[in-house]
Backbone as a printed PyTorch tensor [residue, N CA C, xyz], in Angstrom:
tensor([[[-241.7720,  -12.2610,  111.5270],
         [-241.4140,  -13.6350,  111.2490],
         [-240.7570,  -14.2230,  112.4960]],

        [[-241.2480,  -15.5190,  113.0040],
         [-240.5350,  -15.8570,  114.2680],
         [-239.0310,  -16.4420,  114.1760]],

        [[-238.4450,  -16.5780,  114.7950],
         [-237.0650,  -16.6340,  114.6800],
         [-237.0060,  -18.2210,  114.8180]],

        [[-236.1980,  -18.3690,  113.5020],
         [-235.5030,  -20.2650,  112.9010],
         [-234.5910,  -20.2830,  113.4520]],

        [[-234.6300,  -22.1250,  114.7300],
         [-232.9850,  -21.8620,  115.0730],
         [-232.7890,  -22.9500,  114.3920]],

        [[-231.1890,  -23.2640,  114.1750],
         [-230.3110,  -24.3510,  113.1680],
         [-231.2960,  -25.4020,  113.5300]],

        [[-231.5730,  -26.0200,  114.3700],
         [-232.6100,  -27.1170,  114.4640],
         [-233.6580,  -27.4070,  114.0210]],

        [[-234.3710,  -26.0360,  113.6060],
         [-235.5600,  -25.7520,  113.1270],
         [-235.8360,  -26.1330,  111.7290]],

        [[-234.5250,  -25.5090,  111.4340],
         [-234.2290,  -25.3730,  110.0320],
         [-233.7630,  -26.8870,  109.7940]],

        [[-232.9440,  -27.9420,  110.1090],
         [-232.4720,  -28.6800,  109.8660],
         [-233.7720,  -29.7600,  109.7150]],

        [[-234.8490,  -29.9420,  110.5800],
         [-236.5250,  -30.4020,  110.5890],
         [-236.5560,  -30.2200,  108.9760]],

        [[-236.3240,  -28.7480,  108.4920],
         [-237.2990,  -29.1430,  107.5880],
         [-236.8710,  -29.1890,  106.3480]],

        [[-235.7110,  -29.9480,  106.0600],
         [-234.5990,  -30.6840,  104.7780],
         [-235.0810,  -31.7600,  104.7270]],

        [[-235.3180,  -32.3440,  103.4210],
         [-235.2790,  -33.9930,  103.3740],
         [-233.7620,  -34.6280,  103.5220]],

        [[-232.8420,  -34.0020,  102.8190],
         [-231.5890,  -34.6020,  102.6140],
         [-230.6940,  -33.3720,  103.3710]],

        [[-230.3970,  -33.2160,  104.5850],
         [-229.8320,  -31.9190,  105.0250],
         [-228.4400,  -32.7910,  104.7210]],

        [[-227.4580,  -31.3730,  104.2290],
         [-226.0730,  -31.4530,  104.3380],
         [-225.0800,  -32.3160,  105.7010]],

        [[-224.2280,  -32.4410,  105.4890],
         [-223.1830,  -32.4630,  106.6860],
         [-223.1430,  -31.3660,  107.5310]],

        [[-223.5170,  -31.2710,  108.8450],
         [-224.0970,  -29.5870,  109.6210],
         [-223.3290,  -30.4040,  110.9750]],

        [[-222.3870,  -29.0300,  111.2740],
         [-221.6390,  -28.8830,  112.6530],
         [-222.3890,  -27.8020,  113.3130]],

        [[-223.0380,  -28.0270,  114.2740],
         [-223.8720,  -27.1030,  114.6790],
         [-222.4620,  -26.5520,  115.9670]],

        [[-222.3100,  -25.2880,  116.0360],
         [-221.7560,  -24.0810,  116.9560],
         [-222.6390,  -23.5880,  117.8380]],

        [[-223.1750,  -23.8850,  119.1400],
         [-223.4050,  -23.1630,  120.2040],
         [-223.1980,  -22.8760,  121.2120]],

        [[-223.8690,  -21.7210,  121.8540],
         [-223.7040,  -21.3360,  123.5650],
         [-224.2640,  -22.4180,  124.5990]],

        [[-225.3620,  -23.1660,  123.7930],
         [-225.8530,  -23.6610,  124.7030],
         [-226.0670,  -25.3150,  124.7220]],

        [[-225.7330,  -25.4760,  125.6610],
         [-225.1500,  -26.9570,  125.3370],
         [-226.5350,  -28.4010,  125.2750]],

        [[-227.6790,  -27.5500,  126.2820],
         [-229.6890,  -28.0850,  126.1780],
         [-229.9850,  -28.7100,  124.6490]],

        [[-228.6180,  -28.3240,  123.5120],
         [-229.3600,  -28.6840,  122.0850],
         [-228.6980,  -29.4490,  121.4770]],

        [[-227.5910,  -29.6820,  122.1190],
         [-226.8310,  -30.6930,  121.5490],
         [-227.3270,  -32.2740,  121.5070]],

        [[-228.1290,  -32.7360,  122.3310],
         [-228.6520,  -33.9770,  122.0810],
         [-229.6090,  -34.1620,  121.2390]],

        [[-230.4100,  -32.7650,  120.6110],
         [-231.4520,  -32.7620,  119.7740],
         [-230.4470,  -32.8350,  118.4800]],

        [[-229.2840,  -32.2610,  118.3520],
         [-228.8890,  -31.6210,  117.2390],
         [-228.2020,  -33.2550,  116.7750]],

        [[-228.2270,  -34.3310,  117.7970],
         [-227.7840,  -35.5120,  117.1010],
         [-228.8160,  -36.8510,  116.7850]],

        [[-230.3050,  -36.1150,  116.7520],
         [-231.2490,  -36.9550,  116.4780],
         [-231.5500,  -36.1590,  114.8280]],

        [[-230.5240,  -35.1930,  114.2720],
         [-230.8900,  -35.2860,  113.3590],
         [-229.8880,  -35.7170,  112.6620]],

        [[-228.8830,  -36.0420,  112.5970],
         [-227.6330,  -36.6210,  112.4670],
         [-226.3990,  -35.7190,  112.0530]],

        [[-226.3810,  -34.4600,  113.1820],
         [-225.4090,  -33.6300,  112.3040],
         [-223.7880,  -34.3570,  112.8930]],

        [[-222.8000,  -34.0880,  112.3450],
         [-221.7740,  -34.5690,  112.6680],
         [-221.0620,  -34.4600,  113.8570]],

        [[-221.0460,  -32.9230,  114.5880],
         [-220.1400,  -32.5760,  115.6210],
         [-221.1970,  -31.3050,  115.6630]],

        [[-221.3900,  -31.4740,  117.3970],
         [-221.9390,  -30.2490,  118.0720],
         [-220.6640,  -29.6320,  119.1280]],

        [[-220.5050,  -28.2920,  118.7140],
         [-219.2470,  -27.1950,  119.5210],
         [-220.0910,  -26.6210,  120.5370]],

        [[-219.5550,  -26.2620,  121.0650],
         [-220.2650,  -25.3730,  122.3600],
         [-218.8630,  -24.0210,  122.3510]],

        [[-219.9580,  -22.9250,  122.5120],
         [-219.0850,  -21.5810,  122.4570],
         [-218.4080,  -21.5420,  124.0440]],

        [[-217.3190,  -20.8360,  124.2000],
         [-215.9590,  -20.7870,  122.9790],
         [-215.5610,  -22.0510,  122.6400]],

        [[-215.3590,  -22.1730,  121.1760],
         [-215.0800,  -22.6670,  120.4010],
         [-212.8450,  -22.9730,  120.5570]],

        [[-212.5430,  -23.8030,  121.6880],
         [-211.0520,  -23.9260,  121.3200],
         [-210.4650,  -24.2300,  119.9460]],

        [[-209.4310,  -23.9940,  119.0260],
         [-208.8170,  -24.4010,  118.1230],
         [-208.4010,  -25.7770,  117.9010]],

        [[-207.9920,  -26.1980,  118.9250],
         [-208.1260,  -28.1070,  119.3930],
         [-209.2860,  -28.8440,  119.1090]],

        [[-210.0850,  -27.9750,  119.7070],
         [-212.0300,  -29.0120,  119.4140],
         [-212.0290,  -28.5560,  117.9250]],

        [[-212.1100,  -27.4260,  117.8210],
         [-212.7250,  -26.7090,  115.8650],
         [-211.5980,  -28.0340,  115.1860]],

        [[-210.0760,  -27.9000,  115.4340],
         [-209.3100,  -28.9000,  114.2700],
         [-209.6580,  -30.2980,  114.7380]],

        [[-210.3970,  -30.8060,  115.8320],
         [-210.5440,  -32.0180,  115.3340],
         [-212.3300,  -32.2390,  114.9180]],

        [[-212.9390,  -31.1730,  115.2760],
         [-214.4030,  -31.1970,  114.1640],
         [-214.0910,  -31.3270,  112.9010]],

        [[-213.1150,  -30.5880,  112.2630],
         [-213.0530,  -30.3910,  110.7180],
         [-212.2650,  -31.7690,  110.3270]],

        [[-211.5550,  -32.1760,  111.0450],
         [-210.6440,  -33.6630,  110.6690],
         [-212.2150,  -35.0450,  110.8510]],

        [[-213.1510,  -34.5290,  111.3400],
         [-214.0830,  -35.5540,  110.9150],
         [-214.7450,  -35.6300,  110.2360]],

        [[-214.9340,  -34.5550,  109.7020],
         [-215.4880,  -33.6760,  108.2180],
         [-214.9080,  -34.7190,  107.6400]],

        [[-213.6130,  -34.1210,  107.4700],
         [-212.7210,  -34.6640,  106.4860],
         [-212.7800,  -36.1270,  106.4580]],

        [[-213.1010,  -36.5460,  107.2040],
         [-212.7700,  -37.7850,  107.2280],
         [-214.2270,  -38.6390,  106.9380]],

        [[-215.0440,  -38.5370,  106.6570],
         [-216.2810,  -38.5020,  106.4690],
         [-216.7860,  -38.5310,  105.3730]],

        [[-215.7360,  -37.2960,  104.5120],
         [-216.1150,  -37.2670,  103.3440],
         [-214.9180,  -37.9790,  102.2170]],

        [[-213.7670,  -38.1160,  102.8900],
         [-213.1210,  -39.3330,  102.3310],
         [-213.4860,  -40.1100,  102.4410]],

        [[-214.5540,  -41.1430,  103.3720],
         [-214.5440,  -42.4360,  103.2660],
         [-215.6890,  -42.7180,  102.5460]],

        [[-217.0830,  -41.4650,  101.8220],
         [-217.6770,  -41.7270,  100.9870],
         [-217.4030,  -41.5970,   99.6640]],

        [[-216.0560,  -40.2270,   99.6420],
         [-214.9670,  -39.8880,   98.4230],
         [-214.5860,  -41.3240,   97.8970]],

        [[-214.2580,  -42.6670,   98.2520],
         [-213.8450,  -43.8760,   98.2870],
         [-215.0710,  -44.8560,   97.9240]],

        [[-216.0480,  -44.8010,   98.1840],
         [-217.2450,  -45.6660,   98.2180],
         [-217.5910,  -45.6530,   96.1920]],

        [[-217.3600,  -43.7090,   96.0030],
         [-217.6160,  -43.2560,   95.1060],
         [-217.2140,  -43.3910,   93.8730]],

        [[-215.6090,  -43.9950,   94.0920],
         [-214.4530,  -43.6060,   93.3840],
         [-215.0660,  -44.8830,   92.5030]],

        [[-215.1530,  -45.0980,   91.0460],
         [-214.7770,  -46.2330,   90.2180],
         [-213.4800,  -47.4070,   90.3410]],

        [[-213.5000,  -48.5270,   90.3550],
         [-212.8080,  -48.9840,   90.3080],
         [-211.8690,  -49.5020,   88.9960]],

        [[-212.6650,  -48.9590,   88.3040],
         [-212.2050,  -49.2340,   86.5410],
         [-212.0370,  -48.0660,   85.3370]],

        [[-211.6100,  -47.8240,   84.7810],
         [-211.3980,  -46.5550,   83.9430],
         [-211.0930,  -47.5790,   81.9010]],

        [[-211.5390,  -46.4180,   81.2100],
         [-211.4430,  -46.6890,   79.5810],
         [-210.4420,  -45.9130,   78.8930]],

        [[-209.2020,  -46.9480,   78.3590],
         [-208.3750,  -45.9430,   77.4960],
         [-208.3480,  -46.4870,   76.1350]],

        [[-208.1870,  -45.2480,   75.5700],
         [-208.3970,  -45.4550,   73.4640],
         [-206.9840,  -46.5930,   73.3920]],

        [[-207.1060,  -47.9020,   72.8370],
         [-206.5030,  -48.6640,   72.1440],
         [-206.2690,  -48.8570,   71.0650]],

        [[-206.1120,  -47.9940,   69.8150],
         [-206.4770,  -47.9810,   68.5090],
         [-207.4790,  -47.3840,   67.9400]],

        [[-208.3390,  -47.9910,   67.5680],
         [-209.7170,  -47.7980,   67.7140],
         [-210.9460,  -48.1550,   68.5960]],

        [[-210.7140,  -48.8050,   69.6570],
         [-211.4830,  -49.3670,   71.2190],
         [-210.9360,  -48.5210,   71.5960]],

        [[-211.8170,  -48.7980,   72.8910],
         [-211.8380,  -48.3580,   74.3070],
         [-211.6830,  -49.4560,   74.8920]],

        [[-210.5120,  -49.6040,   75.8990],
         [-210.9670,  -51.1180,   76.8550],
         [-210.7140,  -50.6160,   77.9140]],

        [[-211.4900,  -51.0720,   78.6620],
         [-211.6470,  -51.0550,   80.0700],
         [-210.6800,  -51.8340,   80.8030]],

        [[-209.6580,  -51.3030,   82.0230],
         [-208.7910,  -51.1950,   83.0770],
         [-209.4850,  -51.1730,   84.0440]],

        [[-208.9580,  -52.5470,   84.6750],
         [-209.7290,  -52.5760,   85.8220],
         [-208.6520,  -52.7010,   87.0640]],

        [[-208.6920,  -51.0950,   88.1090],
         [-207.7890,  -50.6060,   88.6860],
         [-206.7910,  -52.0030,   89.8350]],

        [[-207.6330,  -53.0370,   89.9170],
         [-206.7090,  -54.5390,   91.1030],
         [-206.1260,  -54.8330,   89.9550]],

        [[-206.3750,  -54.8780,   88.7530],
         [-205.3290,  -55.4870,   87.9510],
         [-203.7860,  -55.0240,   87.5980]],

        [[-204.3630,  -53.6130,   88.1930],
         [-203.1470,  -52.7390,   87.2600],
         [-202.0480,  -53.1570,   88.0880]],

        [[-200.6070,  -53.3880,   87.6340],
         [-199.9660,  -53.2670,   88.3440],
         [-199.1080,  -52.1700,   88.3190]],

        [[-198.8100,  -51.8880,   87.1600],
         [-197.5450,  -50.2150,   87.0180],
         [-198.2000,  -50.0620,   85.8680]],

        [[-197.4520,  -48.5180,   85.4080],
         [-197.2800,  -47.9640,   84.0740],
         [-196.2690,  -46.9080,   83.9320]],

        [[-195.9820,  -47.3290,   82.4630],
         [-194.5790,  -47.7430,   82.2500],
         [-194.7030,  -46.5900,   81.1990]],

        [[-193.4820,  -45.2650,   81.2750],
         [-193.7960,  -44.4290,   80.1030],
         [-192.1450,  -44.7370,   78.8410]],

        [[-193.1490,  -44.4520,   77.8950],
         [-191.9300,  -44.7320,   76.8630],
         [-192.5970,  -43.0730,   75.8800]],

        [[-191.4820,  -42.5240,   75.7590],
         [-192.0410,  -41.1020,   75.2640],
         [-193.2040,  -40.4900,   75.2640]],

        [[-193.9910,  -40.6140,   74.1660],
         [-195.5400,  -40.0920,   74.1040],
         [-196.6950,  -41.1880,   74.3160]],

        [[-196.2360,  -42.5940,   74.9300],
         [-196.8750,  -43.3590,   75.1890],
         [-196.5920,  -43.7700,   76.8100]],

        [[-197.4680,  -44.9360,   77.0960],
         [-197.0570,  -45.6540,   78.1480],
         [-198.1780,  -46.8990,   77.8900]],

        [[-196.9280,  -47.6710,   78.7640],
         [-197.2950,  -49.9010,   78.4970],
         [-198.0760,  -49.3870,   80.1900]],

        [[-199.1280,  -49.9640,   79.8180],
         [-200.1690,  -50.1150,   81.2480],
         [-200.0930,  -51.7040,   81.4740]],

        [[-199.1470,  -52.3720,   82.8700],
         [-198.7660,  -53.4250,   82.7780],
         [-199.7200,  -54.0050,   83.6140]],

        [[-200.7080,  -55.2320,   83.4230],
         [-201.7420,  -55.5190,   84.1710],
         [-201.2160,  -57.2970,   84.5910]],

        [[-201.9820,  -57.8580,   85.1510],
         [-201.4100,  -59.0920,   85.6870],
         [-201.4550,  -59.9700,   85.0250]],

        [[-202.6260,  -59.8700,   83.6190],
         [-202.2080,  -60.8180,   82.8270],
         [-202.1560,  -60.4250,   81.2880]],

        [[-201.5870,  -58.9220,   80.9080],
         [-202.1630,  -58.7900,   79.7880],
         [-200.8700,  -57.3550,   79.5430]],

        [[-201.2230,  -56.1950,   78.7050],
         [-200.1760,  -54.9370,   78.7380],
         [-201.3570,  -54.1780,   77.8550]],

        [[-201.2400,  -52.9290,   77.7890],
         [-201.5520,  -52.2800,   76.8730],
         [-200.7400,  -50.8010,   76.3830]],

        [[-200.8080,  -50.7410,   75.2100],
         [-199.9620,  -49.6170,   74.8360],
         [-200.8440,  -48.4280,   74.3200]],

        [[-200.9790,  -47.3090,   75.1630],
         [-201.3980,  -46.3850,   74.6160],
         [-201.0230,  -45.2190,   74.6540]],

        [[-201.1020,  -44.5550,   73.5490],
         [-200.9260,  -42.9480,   73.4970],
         [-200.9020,  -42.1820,   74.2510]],

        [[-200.2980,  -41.4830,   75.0480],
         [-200.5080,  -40.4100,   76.2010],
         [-199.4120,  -40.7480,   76.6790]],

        [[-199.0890,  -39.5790,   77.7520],
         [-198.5620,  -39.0880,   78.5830],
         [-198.5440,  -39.9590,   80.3170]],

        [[-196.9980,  -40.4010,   80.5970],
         [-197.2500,  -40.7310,   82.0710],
         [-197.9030,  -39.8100,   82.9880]],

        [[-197.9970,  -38.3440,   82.6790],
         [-198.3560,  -36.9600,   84.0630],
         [-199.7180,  -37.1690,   83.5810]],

        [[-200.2340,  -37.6470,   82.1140],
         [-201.8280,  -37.4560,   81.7540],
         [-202.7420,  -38.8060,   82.6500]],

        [[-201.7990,  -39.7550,   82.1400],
         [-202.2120,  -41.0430,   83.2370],
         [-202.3630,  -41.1970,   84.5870]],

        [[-201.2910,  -40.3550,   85.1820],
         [-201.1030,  -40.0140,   87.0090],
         [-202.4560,  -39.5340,   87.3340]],

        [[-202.9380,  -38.2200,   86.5370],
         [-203.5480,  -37.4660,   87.1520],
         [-205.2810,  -37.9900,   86.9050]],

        [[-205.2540,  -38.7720,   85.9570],
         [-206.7460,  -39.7380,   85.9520],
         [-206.5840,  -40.8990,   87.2960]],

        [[-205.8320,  -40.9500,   87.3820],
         [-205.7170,  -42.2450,   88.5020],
         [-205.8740,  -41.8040,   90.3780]],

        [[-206.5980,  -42.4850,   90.7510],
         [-206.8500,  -42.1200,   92.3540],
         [-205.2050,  -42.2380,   93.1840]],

        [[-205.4650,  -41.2510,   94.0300],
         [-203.6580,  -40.6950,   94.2130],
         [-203.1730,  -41.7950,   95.3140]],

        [[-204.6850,  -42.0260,   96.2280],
         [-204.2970,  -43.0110,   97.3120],
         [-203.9060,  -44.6020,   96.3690]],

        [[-204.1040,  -44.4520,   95.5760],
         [-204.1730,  -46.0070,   95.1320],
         [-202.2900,  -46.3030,   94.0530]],

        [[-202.0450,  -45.1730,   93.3880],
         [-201.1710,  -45.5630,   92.5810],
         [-200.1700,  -43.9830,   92.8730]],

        [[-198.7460,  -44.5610,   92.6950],
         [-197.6400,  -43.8340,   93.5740],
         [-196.4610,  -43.6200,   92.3630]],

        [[-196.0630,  -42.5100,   92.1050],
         [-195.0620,  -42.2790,   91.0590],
         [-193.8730,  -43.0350,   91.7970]],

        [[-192.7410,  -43.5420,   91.2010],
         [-191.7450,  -43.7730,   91.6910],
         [-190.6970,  -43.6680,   91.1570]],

        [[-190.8360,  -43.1670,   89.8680],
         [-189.0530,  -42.9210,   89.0300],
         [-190.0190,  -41.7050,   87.7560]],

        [[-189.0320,  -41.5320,   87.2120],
         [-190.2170,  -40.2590,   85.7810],
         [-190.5100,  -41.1870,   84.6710]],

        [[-189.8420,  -42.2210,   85.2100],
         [-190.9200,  -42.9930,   83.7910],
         [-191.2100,  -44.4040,   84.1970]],

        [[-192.0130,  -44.4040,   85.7480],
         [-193.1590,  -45.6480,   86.4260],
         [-193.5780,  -44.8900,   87.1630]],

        [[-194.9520,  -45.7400,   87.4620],
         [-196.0290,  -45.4660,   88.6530],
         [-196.4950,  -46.8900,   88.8890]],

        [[-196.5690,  -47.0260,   90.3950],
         [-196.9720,  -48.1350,   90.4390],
         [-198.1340,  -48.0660,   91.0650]],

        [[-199.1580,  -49.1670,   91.1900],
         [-200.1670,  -49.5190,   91.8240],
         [-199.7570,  -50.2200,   93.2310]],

        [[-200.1340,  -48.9270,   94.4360],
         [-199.5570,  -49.9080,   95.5010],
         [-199.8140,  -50.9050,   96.3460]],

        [[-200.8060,  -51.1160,   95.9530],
         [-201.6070,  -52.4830,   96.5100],
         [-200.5490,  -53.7150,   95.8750]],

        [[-199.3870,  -53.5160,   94.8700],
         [-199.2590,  -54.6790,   94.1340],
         [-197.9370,  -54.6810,   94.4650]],

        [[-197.2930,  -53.6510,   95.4200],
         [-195.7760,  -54.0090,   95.4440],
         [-195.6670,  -55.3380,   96.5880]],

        [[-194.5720,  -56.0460,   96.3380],
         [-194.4610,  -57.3580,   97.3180],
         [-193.0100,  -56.3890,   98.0690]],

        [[-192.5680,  -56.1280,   97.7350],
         [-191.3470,  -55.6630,   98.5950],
         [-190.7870,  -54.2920,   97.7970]],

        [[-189.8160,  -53.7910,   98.9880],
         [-188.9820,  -53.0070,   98.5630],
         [-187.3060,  -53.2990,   98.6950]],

        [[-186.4540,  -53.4550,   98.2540],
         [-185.1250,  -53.4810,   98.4590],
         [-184.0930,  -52.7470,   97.8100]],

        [[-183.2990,  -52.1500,   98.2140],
         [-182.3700,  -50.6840,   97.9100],
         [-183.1260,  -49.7550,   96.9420]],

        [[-183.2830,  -49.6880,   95.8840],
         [-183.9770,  -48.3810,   95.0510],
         [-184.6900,  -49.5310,   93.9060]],

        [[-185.2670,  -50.5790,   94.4000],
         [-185.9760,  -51.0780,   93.4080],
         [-187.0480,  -51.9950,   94.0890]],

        [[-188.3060,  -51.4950,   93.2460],
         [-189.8030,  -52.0040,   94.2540],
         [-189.7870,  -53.3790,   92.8770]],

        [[-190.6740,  -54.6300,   93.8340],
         [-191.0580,  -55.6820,   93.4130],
         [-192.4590,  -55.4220,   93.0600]],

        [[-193.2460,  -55.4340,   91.9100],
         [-194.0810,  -55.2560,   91.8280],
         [-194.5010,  -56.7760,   90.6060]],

        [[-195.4470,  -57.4450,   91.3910],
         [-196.1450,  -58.9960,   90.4410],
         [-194.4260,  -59.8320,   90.8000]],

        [[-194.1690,  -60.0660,   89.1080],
         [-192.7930,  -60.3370,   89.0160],
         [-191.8250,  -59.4880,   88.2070]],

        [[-192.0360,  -58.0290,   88.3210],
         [-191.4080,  -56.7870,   87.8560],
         [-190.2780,  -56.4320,   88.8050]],

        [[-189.3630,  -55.7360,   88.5910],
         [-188.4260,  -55.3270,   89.7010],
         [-188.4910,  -53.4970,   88.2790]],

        [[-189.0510,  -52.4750,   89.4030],
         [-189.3140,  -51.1680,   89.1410],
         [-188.6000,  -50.4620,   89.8600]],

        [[-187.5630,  -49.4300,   88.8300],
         [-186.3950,  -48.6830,   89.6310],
         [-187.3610,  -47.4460,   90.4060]],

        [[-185.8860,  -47.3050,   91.9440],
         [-187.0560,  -46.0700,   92.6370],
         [-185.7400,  -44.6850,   92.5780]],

        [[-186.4240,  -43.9230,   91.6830],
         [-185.8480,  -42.9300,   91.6520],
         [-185.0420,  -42.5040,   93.2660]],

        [[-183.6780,  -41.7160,   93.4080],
         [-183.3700,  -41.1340,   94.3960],
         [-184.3910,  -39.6790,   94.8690]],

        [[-184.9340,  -39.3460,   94.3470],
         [-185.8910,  -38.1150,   94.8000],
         [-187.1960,  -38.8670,   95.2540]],

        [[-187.5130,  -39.7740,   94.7710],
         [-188.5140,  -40.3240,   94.7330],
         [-188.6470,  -41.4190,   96.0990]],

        [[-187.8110,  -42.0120,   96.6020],
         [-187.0470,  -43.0340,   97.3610],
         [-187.9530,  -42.1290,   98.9630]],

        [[-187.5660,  -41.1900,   99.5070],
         [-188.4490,  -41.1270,  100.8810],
         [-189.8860,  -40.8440,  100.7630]],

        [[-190.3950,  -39.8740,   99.5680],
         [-192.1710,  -40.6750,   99.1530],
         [-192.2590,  -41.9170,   99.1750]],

        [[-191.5090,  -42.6950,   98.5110],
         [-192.2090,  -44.1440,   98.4340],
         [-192.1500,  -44.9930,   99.6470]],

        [[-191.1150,  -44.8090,  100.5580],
         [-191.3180,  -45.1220,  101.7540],
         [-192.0920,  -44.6610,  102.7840]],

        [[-192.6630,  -43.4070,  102.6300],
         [-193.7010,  -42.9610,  103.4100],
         [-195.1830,  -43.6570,  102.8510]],

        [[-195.0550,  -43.2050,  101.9070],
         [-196.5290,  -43.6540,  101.4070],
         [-196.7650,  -45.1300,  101.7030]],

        [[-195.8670,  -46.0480,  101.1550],
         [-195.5450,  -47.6330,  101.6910],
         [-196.1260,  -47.8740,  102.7790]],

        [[-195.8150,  -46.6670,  104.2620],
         [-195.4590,  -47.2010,  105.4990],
         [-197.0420,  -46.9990,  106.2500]],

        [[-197.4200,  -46.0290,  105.1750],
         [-198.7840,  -45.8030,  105.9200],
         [-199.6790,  -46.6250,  105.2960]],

        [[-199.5860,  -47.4560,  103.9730],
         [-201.0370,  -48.4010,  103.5980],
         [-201.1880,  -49.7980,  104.5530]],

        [[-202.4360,  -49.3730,  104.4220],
         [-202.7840,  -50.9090,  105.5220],
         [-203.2750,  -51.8300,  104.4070]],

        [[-202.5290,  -53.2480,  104.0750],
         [-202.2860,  -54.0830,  103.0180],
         [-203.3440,  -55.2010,  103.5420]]])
């Protein structure tokens, strides 16, 4: 059998994967980007080049992780289902075995758990901030001493909670 190199093989995929091709020889690297692989290495392989190949991975597949993501989700209201549509949301609000999902023009009260709600919700988008709120951070207008402005809400920020929310804050681009 004659010998398949990664190129060979990559010819003959309709839909080939995300492929970092690793070689000695550097003659294939311009072929290896007419098939669209992401990052061609050339051996030896430094730890500097490999961590920033894999940070484009990563990054690559977050920004289709995002394309992917729904913008709307369905929670039981009684007997409905209504649909939440994630720009509206602004917080949610836990009151024991429930929580008020506070939207910009409306509330809903449903059954469950604030940790059951967190963990359905996209992490980049909505930010715990005390043990009983999460807010949507696209919607805070400010922060001042331990309490975020969110619509026309003023939402306490827990002291544990207080340097997450300023990190996370500092890095969204609004």
């Amino acid at each position: 059998m004659p010998e398949v190199t990664g190129i060979d093989w990559l010819n003959t995929i309709k839909d080939p994967p995300k492929v970092v091709i690793v070689s000695a020889y550097e003659q294939y690297a311009l072929k290896g980007y007419e098939y669209n692989v992401v990052d061609y290495l050339i051996k030896p392989v430094s730890f500097d080049r490999f961590l920033k190949s894999v940070n484009k991975v990563h990054h690559i597949f977050e920004q289709e992780k995002r394309t992917d993501e729904k913008d709307y989700f369905f929670v039981k209201s009684g007997k409905q289902l209504k649909k939440i549509n994630m720009q509206e949301l602004l917080f949610i609000e836990s009151m024991e075995n429930y929580v008020i999902i506070h939207m910009l023009n409306t509330r809903e009260i449903i059954y469950t758990t604030l940790k059951q709600m967190l963990n359905s919700l996209p992490e980049k988008l909505f930010l715990q901030v005390h043990r009983s709120f999460v807010v949507n951070i696209q919607h805070i207008r400010s922060v001042e001493g331990n309490q975020l402005f969110v619509g026309k809400n003023h939402i306490p920020i827990s002291r544990s909670c207080k340097e997450k929310v300023i990190k996370e804050i500092s890095r969204v681009d609004f």
